[in-house]
mmCIF file of the C-alpha atoms, coordinates in Angstrom:
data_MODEL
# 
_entry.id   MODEL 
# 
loop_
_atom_site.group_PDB 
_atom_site.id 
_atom_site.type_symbol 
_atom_site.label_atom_id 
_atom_site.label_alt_id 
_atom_site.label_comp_id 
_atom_site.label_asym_id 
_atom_site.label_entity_id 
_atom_site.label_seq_id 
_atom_site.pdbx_PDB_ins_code 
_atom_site.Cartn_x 
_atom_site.Cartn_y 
_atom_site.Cartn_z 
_atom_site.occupancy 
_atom_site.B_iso_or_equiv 
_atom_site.pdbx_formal_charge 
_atom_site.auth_seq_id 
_atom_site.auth_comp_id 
_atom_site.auth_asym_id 
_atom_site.auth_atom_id 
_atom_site.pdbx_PDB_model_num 
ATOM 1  C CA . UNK A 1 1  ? -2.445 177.007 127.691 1.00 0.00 ? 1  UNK A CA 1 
ATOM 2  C CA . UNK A 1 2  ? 1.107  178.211 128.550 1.00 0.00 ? 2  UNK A CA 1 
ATOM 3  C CA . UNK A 1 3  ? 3.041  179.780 126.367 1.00 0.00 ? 3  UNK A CA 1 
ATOM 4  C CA . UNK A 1 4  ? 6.915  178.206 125.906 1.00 0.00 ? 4  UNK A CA 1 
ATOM 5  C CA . UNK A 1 5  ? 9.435  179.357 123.303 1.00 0.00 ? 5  UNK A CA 1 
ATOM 6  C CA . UNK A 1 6  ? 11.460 176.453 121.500 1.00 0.00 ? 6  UNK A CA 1 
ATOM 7  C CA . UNK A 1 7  ? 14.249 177.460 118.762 1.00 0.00 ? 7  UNK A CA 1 
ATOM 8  C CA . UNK A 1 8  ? 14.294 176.059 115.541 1.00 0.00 ? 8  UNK A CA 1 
ATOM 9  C CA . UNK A 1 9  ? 16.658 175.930 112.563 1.00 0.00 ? 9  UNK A CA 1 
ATOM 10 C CA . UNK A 1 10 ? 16.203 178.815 109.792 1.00 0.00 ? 10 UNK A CA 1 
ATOM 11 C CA . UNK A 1 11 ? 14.500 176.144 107.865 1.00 0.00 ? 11 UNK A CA 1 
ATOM 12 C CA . UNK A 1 12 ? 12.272 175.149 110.107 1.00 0.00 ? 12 UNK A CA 1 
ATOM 13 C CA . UNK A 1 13 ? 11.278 178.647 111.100 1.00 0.00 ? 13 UNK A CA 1 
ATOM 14 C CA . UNK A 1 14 ? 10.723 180.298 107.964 1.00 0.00 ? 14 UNK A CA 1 
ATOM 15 C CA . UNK A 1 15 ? 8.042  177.228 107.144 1.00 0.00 ? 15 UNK A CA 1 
ATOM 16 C CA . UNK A 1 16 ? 6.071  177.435 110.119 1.00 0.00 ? 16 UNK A CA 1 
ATOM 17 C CA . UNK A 1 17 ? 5.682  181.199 109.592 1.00 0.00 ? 17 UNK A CA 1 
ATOM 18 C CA . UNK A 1 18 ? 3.812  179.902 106.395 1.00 0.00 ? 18 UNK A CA 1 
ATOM 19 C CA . UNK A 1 19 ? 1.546  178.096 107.925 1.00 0.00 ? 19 UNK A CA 1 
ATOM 20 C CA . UNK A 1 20 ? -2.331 179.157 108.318 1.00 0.00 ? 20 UNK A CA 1 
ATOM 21 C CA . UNK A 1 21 ? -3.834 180.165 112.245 1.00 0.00 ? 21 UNK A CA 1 
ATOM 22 C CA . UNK A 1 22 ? -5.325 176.630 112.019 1.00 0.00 ? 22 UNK A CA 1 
ATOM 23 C CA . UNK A 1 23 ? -1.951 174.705 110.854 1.00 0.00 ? 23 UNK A CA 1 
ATOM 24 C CA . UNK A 1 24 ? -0.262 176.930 113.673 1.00 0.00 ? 24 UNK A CA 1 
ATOM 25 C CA . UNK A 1 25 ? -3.092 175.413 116.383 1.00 0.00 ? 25 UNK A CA 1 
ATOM 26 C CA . UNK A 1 26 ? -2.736 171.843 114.879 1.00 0.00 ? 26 UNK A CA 1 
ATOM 27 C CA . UNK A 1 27 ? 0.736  172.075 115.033 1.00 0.00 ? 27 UNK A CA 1 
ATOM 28 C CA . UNK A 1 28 ? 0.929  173.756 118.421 1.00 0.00 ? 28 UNK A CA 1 
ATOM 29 C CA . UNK A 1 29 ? -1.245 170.567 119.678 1.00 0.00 ? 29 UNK A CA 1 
ATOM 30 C CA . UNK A 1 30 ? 1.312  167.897 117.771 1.00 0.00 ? 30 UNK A CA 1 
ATOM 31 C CA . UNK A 1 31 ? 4.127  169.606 119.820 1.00 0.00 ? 31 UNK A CA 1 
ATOM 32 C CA . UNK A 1 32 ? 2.152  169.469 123.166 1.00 0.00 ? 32 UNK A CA 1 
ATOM 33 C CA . UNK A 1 33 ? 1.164  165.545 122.694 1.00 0.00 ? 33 UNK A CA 1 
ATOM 34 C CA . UNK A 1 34 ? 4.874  164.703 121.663 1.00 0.00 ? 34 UNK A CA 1 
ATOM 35 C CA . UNK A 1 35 ? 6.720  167.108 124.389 1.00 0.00 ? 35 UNK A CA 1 
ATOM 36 C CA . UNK A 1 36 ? 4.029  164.771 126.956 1.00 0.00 ? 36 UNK A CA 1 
ATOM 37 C CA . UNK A 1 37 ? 4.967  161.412 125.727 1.00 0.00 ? 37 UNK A CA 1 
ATOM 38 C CA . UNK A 1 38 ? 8.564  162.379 125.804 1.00 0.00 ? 38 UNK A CA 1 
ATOM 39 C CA . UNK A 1 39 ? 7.733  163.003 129.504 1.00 0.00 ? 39 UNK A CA 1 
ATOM 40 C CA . UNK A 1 40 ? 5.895  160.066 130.138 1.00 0.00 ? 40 UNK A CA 1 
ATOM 41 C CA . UNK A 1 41 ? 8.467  157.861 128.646 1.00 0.00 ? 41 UNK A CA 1 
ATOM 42 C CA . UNK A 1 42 ? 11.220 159.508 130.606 1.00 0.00 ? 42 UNK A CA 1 
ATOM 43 C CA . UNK A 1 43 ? 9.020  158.877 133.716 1.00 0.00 ? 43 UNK A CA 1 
ATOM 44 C CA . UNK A 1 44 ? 8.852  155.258 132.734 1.00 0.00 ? 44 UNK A CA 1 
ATOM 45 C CA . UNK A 1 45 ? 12.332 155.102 132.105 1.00 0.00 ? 45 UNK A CA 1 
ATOM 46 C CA . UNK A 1 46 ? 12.941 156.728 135.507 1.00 0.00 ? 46 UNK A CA 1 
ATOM 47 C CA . UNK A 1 47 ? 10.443 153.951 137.168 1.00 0.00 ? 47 UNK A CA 1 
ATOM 48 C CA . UNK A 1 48 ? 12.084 150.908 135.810 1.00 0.00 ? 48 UNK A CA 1 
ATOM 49 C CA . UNK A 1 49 ? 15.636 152.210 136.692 1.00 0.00 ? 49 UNK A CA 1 
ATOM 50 C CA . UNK A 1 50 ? 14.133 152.686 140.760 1.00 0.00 ? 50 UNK A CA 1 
ATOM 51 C CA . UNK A 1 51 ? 13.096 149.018 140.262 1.00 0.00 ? 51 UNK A CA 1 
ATOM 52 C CA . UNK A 1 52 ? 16.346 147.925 138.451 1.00 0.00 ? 52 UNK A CA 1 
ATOM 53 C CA . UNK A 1 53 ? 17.903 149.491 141.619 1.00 0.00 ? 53 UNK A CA 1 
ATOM 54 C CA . UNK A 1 54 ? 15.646 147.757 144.076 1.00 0.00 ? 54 UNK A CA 1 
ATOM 55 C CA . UNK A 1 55 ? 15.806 144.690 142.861 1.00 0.00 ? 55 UNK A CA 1 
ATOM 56 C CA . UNK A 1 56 ? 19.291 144.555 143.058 1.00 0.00 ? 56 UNK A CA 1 
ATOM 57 C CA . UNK A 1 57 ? 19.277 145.848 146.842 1.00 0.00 ? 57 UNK A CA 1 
ATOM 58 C CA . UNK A 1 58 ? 16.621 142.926 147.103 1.00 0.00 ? 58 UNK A CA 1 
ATOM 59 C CA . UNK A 1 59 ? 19.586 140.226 146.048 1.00 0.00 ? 59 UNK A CA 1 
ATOM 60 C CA . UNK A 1 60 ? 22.704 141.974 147.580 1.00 0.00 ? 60 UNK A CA 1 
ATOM 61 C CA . UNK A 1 61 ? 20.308 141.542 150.658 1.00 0.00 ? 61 UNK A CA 1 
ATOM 62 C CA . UNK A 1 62 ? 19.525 137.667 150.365 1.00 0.00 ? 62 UNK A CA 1 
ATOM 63 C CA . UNK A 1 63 ? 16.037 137.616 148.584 1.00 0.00 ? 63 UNK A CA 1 
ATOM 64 C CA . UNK A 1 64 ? 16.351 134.502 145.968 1.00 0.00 ? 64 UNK A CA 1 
ATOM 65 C CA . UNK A 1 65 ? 13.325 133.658 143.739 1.00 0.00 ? 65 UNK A CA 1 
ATOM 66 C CA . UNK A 1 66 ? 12.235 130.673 146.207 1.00 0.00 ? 66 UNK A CA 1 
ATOM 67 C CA . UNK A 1 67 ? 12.013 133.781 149.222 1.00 0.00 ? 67 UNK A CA 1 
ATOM 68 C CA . UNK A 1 68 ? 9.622  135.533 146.708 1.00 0.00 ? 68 UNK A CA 1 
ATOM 69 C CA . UNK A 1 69 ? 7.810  133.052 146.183 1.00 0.00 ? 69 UNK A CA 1 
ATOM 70 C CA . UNK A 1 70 ? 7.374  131.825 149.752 1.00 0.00 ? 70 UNK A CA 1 
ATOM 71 C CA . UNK A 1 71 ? 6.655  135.700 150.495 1.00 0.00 ? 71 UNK A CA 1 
ATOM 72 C CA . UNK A 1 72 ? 4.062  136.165 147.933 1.00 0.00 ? 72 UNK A CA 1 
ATOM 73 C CA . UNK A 1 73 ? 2.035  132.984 148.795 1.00 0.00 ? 73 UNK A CA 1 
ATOM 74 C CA . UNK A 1 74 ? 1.513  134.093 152.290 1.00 0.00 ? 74 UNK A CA 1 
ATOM 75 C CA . UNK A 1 75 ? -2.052 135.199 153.160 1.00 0.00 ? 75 UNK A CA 1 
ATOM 76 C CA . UNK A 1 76 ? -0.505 137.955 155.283 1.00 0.00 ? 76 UNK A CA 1 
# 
């Protein structure tokens, strides 16, 4: 584990320091799982921007939906 510090509000603060070891660990664990899905969905979010951005190269460039097609029913 690596150890991070993350300021709260007072309120916030003052009721965590009432929590049990085990509510601390629990908690600690809730904060990892939601600080990774926050960077998962900002990788997403990253990913379908690229692909916003390359499909629009894609068009500026020529490719229509029939060129798809045609490209993607090649056995090449």
């Amino acid at each position: 584990m690596e150890r991070i510090v993350l300021e709260v509000d007072d309120a916030a603060g003052k009721f965590y320091r009432t929590f049990t070891d085990e509510d601390k660990i629990r908690f600690q664990e809730s904060i990892s799982i939601m600080l990774k899905k926050s960077i998962n969905d900002l990788n997403f979010d990253t990913y379908m921007l690229k692909l916003d951005k390359l499909s629009d190269q894609a068009v500026k460039n020529g490719l229509t939906q029939e060129k798809l097609d045609e490209l993607l029913n090649t056995n090449d």
